[in-house]
N, C-alpha and C positions, 0 to 999 in steps of 0.2 A: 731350765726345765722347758720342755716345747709346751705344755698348754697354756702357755703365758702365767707362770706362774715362779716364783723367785722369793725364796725364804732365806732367811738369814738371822740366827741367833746370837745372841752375847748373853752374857751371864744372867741379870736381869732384866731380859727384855728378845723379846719377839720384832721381827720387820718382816711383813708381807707384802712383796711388791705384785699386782695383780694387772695389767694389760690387755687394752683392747685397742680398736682401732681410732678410738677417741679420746682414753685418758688414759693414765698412769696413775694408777694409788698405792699409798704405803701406807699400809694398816701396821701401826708402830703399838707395841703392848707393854706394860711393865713400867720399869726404870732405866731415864735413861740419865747416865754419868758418863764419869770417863771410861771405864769400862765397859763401854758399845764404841769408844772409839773405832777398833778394826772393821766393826758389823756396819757402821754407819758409814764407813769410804767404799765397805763393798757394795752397802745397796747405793749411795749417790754413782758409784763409777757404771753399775750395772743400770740404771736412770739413765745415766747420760748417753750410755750404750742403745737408748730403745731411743732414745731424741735423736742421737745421732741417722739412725733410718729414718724416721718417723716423726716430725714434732706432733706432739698430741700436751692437752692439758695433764699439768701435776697437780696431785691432790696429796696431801701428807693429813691420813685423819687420823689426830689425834683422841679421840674419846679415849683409847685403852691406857693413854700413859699416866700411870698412878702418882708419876716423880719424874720429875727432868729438872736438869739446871744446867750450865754455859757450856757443858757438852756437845747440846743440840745445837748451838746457834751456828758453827761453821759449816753444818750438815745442813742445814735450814739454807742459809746464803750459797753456798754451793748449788740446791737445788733449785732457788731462784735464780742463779744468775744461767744457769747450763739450757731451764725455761726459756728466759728471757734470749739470752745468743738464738736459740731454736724459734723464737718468735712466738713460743707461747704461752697460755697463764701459768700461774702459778699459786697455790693456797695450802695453806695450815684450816681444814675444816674439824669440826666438834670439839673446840681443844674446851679442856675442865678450866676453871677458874683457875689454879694453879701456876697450868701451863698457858695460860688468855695473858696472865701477870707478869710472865718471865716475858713475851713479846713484847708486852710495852713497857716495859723498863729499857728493854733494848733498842726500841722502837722499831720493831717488826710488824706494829699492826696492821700496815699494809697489805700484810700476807692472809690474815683472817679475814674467811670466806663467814659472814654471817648469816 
């Protein structure tokens, strides 16, 4: 979309990726399973695609996700590592208790922006 804006559904669940000249965020809604697999490689590739011009900070804010499990984590490390190559930050910010839990079992806390 030209006004820096980039959506992308899966069954349950919403991805808003929204762009400016400073950050990149994905406003993620719902449930996320395996069934956001395909919505989750097109918003990571389309991410990479705005790093690839531009590095600016990622922001993946979860308050909206009601449900996630090991789904998210390769979409998570994908967009830290595409970040990190670009040289720049990268956060999991508002996540619910839920999904705070699923990061540190995995040990992602790193990525929680408090």
């Amino acid at each position: 979309m030209t006004d820096g804006t980039f959506l992308c559904r899966a069954p349950f669940a919403t991805f808003v990726v929204r762009h400016d000249a400073r950050t990149i965020r994905i406003a993620a809604k719902g449930e996320i399973d395996m069934t956001c697999e395909r919505a989750l490689d097109q918003v990571a590739t389309h991410v990479e695609s705005l790093l690839h011009v531009e590095p600016r900070r990622v922001v993946v804010d979860a308050v909206g996700i009601s449900f996630c499990d090991a789904a998210a984590i390769p979409f998570l490390l994908r967009l830290e590592t595409a970040a990190r190559e670009s040289a720049a930050e990268f956060c999991v910010s508002n996540p619910l208790s839920k999904v705070r839990r699923l990061l540190e079992i995995v040990g992602l806390t790193r990525v929680i922006d408090t």
